[in-house]
C-alpha positions as CSV (number, residue, x, y, z in Angstrom):
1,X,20.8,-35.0,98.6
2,X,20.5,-38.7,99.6
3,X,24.0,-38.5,101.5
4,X,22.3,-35.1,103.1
5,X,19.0,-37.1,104.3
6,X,20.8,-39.9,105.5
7,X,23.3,-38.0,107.9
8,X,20.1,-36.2,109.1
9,X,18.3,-39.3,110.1
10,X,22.2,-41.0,111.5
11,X,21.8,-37.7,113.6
12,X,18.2,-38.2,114.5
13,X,18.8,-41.7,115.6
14,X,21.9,-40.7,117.8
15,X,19.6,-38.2,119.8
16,X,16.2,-40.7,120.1
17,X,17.3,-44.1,120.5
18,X,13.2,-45.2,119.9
19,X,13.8,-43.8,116.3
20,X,17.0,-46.0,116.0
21,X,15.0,-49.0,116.4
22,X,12.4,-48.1,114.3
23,X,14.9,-47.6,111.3
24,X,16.8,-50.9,112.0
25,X,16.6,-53.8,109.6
26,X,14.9,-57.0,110.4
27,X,14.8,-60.4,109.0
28,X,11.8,-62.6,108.9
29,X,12.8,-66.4,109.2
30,X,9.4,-68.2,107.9
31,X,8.8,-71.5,106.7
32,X,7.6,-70.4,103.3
33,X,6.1,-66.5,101.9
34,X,3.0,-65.9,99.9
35,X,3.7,-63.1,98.0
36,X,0.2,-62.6,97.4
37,X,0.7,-61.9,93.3
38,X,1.7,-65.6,92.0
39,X,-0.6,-67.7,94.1
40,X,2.6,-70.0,95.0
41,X,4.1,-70.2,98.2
42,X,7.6,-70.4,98.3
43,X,9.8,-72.7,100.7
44,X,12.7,-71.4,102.5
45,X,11.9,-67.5,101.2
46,X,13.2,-64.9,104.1
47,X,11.8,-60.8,104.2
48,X,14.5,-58.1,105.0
49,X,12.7,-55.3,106.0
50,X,14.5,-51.6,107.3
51,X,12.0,-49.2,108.3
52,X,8.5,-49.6,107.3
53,X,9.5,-51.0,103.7
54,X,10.6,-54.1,102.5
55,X,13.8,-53.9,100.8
56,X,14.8,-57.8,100.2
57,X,12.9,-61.3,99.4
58,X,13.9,-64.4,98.7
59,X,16.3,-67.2,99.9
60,X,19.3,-67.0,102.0
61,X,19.1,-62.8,102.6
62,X,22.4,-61.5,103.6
63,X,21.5,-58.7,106.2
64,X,23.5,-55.8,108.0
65,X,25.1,-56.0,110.6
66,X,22.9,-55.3,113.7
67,X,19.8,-57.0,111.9
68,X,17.0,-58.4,114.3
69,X,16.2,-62.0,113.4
70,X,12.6,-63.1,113.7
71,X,12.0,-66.6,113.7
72,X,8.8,-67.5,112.4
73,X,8.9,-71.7,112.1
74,X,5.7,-73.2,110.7
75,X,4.6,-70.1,109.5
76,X,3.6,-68.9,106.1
77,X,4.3,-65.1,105.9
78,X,2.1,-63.0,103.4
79,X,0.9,-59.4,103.0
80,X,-1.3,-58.1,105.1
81,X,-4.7,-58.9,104.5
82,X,-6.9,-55.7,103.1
83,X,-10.8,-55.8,104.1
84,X,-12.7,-55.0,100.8
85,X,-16.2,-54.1,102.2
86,X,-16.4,-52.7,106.0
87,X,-18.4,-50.7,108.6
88,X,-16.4,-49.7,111.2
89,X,-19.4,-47.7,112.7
90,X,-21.9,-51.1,112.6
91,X,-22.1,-53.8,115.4
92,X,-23.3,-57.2,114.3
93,X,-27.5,-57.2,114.1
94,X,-28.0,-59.5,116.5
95,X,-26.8,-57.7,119.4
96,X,-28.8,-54.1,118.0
97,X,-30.8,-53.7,115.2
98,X,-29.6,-51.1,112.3
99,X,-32.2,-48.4,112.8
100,X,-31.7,-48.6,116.4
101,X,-27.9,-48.2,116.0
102,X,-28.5,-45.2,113.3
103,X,-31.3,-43.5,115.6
104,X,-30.4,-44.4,118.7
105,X,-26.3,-45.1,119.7
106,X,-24.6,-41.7,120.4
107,X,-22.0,-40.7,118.4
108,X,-19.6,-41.3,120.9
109,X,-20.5,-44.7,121.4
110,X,-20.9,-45.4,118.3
111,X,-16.8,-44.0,117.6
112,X,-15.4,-45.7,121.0
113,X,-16.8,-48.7,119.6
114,X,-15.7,-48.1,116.0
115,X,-12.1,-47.8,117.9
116,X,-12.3,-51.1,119.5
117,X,-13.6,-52.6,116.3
118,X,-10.5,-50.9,114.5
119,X,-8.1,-52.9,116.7
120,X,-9.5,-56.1,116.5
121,X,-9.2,-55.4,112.8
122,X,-5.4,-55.1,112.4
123,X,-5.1,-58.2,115.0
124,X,-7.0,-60.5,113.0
125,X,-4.4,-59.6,110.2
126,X,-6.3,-57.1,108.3
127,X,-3.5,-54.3,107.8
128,X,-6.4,-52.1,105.4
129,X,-9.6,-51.4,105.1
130,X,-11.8,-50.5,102.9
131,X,-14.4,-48.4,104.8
132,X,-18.2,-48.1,102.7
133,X,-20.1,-46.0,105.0
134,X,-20.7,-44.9,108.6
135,X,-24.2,-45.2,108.5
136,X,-25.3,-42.5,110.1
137,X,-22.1,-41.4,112.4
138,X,-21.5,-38.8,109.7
139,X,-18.0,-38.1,109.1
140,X,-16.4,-39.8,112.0
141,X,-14.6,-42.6,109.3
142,X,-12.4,-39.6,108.4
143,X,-11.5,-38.8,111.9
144,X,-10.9,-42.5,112.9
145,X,-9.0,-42.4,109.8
146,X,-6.9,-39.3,110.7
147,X,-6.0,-41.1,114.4
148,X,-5.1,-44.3,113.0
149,X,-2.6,-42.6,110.7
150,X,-1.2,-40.4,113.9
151,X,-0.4,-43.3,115.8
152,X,-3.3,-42.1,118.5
153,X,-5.5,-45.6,118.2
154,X,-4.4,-49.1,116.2
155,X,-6.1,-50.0,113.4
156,X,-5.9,-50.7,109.6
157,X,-5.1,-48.5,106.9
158,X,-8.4,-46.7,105.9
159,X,-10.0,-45.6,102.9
160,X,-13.6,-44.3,103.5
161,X,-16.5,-43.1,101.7
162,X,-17.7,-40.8,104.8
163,X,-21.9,-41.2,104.7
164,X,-22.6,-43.0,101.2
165,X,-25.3,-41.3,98.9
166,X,-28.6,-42.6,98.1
167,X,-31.9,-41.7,96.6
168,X,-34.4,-39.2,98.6
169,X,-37.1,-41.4,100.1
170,X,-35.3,-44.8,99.7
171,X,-33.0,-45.4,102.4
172,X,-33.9,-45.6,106.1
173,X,-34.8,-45.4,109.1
174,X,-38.3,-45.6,108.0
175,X,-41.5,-46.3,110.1
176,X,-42.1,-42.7,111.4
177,X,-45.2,-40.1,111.2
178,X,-45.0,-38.9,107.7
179,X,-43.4,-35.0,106.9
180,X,-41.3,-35.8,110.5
181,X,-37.5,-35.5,109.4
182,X,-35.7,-38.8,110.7
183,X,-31.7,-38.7,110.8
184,X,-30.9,-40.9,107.8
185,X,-28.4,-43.7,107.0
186,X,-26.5,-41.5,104.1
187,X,-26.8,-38.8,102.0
188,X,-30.0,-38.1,100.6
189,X,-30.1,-36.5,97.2
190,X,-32.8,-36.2,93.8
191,X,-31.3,-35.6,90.4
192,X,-28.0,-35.4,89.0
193,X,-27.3,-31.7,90.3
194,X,-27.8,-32.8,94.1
195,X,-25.4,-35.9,93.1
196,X,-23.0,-33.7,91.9
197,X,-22.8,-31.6,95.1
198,X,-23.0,-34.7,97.6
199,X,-20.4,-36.2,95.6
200,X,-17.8,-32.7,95.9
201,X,-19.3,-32.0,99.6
202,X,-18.0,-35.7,100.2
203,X,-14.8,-35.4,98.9
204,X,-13.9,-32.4,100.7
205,X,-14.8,-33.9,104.1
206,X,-12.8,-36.9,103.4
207,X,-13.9,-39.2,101.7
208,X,-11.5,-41.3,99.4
209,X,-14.1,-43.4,97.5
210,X,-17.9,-42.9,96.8
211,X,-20.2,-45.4,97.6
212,X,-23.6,-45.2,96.4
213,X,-27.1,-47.0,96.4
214,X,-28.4,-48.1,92.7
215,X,-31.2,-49.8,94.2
216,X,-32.7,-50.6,97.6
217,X,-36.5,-51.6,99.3
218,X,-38.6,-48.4,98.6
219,X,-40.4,-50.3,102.0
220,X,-40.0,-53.0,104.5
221,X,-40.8,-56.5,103.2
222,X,-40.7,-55.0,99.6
223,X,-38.4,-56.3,97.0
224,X,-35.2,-54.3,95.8
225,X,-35.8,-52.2,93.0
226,X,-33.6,-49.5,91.5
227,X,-33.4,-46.1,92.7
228,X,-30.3,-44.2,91.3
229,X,-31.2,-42.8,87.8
230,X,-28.6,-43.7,85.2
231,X,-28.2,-40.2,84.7
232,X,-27.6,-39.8,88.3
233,X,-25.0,-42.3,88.7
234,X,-23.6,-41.0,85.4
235,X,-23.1,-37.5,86.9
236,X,-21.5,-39.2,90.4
237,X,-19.3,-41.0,88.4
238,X,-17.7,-37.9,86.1
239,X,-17.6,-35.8,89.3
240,X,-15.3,-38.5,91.4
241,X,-13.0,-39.7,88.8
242,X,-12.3,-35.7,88.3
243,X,-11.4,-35.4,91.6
244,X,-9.3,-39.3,91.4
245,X,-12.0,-41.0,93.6
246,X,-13.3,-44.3,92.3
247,X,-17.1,-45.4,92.8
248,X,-18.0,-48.2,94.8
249,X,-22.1,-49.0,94.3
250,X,-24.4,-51.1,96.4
251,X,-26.4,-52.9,93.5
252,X,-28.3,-56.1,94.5
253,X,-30.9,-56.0,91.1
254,X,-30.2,-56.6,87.5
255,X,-31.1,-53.3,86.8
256,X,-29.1,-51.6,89.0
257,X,-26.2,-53.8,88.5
258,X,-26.6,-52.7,84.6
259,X,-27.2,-49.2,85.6
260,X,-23.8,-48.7,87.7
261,X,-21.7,-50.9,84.8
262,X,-23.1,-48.4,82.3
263,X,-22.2,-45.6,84.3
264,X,-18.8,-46.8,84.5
265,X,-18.7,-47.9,88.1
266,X,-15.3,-49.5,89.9
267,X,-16.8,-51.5,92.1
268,X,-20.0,-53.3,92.3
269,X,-20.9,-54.1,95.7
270,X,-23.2,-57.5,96.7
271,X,-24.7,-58.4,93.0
272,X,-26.9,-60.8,94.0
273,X,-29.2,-60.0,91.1
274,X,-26.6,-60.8,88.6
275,X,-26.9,-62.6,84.9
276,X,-24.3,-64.4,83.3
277,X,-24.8,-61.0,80.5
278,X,-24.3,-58.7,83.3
279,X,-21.0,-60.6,84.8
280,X,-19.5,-61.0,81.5
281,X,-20.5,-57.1,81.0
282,X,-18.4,-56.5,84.2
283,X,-15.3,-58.6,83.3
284,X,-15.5,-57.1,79.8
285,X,-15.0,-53.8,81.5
286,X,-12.8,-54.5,84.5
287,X,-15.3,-53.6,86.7
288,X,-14.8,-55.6,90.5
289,X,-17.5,-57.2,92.3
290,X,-17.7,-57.8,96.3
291,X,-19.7,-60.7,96.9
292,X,-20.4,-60.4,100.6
293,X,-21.2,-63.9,100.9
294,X,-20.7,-63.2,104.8
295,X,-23.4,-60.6,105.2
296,X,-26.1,-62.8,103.7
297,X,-24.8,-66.1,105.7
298,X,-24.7,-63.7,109.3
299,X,-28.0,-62.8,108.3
300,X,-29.7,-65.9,108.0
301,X,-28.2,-67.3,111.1
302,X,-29.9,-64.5,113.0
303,X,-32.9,-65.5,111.7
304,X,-32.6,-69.4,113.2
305,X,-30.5,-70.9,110.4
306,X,-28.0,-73.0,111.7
307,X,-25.7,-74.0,108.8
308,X,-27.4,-77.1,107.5
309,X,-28.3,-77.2,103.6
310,X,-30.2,-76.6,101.8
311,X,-29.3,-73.3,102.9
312,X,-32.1,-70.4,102.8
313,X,-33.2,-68.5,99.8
314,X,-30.8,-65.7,100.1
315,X,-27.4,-67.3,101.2
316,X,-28.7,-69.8,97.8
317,X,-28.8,-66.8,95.6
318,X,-25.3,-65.3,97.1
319,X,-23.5,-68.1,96.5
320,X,-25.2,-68.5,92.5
321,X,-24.4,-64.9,91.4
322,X,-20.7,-65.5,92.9
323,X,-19.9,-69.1,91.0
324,X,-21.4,-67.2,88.1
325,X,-19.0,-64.3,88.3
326,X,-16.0,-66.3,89.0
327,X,-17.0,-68.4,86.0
328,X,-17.4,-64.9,83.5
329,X,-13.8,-63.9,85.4
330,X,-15.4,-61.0,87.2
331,X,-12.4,-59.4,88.9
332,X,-12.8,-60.3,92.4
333,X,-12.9,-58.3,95.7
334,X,-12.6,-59.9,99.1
335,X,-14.8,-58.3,101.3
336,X,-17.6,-59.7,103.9
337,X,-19.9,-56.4,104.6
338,X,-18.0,-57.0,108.0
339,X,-20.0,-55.0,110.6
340,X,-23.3,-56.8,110.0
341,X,-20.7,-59.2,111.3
342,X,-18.2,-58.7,114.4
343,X,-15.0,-56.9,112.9
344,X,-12.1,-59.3,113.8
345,X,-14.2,-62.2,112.1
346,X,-13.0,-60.8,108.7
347,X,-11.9,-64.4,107.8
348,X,-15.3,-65.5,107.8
349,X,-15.9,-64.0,104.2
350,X,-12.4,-65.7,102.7
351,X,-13.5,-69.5,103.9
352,X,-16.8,-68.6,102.0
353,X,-15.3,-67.8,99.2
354,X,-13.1,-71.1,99.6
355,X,-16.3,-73.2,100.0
356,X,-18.5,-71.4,96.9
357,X,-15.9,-72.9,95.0
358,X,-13.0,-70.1,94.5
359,X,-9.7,-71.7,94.6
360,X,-8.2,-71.2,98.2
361,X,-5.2,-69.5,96.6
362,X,-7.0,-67.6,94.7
363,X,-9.1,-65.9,97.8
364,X,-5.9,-65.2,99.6
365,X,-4.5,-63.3,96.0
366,X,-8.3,-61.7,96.3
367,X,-7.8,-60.1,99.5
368,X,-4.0,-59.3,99.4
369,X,-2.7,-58.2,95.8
370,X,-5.9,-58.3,94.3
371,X,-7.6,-56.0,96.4
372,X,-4.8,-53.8,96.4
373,X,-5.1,-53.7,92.7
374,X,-8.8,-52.9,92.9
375,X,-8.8,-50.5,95.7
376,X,-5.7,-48.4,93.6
377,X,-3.1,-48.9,96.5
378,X,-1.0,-51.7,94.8
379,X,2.2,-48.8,94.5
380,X,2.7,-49.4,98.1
381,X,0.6,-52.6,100.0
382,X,-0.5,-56.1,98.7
383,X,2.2,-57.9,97.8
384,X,5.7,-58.8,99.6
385,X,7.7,-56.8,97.3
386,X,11.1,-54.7,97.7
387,X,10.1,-50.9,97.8
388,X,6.6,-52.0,99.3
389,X,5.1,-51.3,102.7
390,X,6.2,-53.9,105.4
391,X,2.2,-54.7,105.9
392,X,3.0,-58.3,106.5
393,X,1.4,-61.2,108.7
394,X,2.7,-64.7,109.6
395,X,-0.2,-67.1,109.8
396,X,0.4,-71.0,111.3
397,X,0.7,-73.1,108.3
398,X,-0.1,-73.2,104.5
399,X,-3.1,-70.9,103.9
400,X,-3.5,-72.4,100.3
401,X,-3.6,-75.5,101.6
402,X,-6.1,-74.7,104.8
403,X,-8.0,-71.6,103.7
404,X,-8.3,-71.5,107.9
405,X,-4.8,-70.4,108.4
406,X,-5.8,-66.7,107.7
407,X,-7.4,-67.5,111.5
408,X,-3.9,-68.5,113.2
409,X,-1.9,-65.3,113.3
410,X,1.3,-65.7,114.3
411,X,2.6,-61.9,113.6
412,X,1.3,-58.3,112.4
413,X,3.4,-56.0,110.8
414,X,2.2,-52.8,109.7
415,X,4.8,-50.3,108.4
416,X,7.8,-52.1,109.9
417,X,6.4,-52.1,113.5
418,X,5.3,-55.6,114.9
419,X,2.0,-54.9,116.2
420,X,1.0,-58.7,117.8
C-alpha cells in the first residue's frame, strides 16, 4: 500500500512540477535548535524536513539527493510559536473602544481586519493560535478558520471557541434603555439546561474549545464577582468533554477561580484573584493558567501609564497571582489576551513573563511545547521532532539567553512551506 501511494504522488509530481517542490526535502543549516521540550539549545543541530513534516534532527544530517539547503547563520531555529489567548476579531482599545467595536464595526470589517490581523500573526512567528472568542462577530472564527486551512488567506493554525458563553445580564454592551435587546459580546444563557444547549449549538458551528465567563462586573466601575453557577459550569464541562472539547474559563475572582477548578476546567484564563490554596488546587489538578500579563500592562498604558514603577494596581496584582502560580507549579500557558493588544505584538506577553520572574527558557517551552501540551495538539506541533509538523521559525540569536529574540524572525515555516 505504501509502494501504491508513493508511485501515485512520483506520478503527481511528474504532471505538476509546483507539487514536486512542495514534497522535496530541505535542510535547515542554523546555528543552534530549541526543540522546545528540554529547554536546551543545541549547537550545530540541523532540521531535515520533506513535505510538511520533519523527518530528521540532530547533527551532521545526511540528506537526499536534490535536498535544498537553507542557511540560517546566527540563528536559533525552534517550533513555531503557538498564541495561548487571542481575539482575532478585537483591535487594540486605544484606537476603538470594545462596545463600539461589538455594536458598531460591520461584520465585514470587523473579518477583513481579523484577516490582516491573521497575517501579521504567522509573521511575527506565531504558527497557532488559540482563538477565545469573537466578541460579537458571531461565528466568523470558524470561517477564518476554514480559509486559513484552504490556503485562501495566511494565518496561524486556529482553534476557536466561536462566541464564548456567559451569564444572562452580565456581559455587555451595557448602557442602554432597559427591556431594549442590545447585540451581546457572547452567548447569553441562565441555568444549566441553556448551558447545555449553548455548549452543543457551539460545537456544531465550530467551535473546538469552550470558553466561558465564571465571573465578570454585573456593572461599570463595579468589582468582579462570580456569575456562572457551579452547577452551570459543571453541566458545560460534562457536555464538552463528551463531545472532546476542553474548557477554557475567564475567571479573575477567587470564587470563580474555585468554581471552574471544581468543575474540572482545562484552562483558567487571567486569575488575577488567585491564592496560594487555589494555585496549588490548580497544579494538584493539572489544570493551566493564562496569565495575560499583556492585557493588564496594554491597559494601563492606555490609561496614561508610561512604564515606570511602581506600576498601577492592576498590572501589581497580575504580576502577584503569576509569581504565585509559578511558585505552586501551575502549568503554564503563554498567552497575552492579544487583540486588546495589536496582533503581531504577540511577543510582548513572553518578555513579561521573562521579567515577572519565569525563567526565559522556560517561557519559550510555555509557548511552544508547553502550549501544545495544554491546547491537546502536541501529536503533531510544538516541538522539533521527526514525524512532527514542520511549524518551525528561525529567530536572530539565543532566545534563552535574550528572551527578545522571539522579535527577530529570521524564517517562518508552517507545514514545510517557508512563509517569510
Amino acid at each position: 500500500m505504501r509502494c501504491l501511494k508513493l508511485a501515485a504522488a512520483l506520478m503527481a509530481c511528474a504532471a505538476n512540477p509546483a507539487l514536486a517542490a512542495e514534497l522535496a526535502s530541505r535542510l535547515l543549516k542554523p546555528a543552534a535548535v530549541f526543540d522546545g521540550v528540554d529547554g536546551k539549545v543545541h549547537p550545530g543541530w540541523q532540521v531535515l524536513v520533506t513535505g510538511e513534516r520533519i523527518v530528521a534532527v540532530g547533527p551532521d544530517l545526511a540528506a537526499p539527493s536534490g535536498t535544498k539547503t537553507l542557511d540560517l547563520p546566527g540563528a536559533t531555529l525552534m517550533p513555531g510559536m503557538i498564541e495561548g489567548h487571542g481575539h482575532l476579531f478585537l483591535h487594540p482599545y486605544n484606537e476603538t473602544d470594545w462596545n463600539d467595536q461589538v455594536l458598531h464595526e460591520p461584520l465585514a470589517l470587523r473579518t477583513a481586519r481579523a484577516v490582516a490581523s491573521a497575517r501579521a500573526t504567522l509573521l511575527a512567528g506565531f504558527t497557532s493560535e488559540r482563538d477565545l472568542g469573537t466578541e460579537g462577530a458571531g461565528y466568523a472564527d470558524a470561517g477564518l478558520k476554514a480559509a486559513i486551512d484552504q490556503g485562501i488567506v495566511p494565518g496561524p493554525r486556529l482553534l476557536v471557541v466561536t462566541r464564548a458563553i456567559v451569564a444572562l445580564g452580565a456581559y455587555g454592551p451595557k448602557g442602554f434603555e432597559p427591556g431594549v435587546t442590545i447585540p451581546q459580546g457572547a452567548e447569553e444563557v441562565s441555568g444549566p439546561d441553556q448551558m447545555v444547549a449553548a455548549v452543543r449549538r457551539q460545537i456544531a458551528a465550530g467551535a473546538d474549545w469552550i470558553k466561558l465567563y465564571a465571573d465578570y462586573r454585573w456593572r461599570s466601575g463595579e468589582d468582579s464577582r462570580p456569575t456562572l453557577s457551579l452547577d452551570e459550569i459543571k453541566a458545560a464541562v460534562a457536555a464538552a468533554h463528551d463531545a472532546g472539547r476542553p474548557v477554557a474559563v475567564h475567571a479573575a475572582t477567587a470564587e470563580g477561580m474555585r468554581r471552574a477548578i471544581a468543575a474540572g476546567v482545562d484552562t483558567i484564563e487571567h486569575g488575577d484573584g488567585g491564592t496560594p490554596e487555589i494555585f496549588a488546587s490548580m497544579a494538584a489538578k493539572g489544570i493551566a493558567l493564562c496569565p495575560t500579563l499583556a492585557a493588564s500592562d496594554a491597559t494601563a498604558r492606555y490609561s496614561g501609564w508610561n512604564g515606570s514603577e511602581p506600576a498601577p494596581a492592576g498590572v501589581a496584582e497580575s504580576r502577584v497571582s503569576f509569581r504565585m502560580a509559578l511558585k505552586a507549579a501551575v502549568p503554564m500557558c503563554m498567552g497575552g489576551d492579544v487583540g486588546v493588544y495589536a496582533h503581531g505584538d504577540n511577543a510582548r506577553e513572553i518578555e513579561l513573563m521573562a521579567a515577572a520572574g519565569m525563567k526565559p527558557a522556560d517561557v519559550l517551552i510555555a509557548a511552544t511545547g508547553g502550549n501544545a501540551r495544554i491546547l491537546h495538539i502536541a501529536d503533531r506541533l510544538g516541538a522539533v521532532k521527526p514525524g512532527l509538523l514542520a511549524d518551525l521559525i528561525a529567530v536572530e540569536g539565543d532566545p534563552t539567553a535574550d528572551i527578545a529574540a522571539v522579535r527577530r524572525i529570521k524564517l517562518v515555516m508552517k507545514a514545510g512551506a517557508v512563509v517569510n
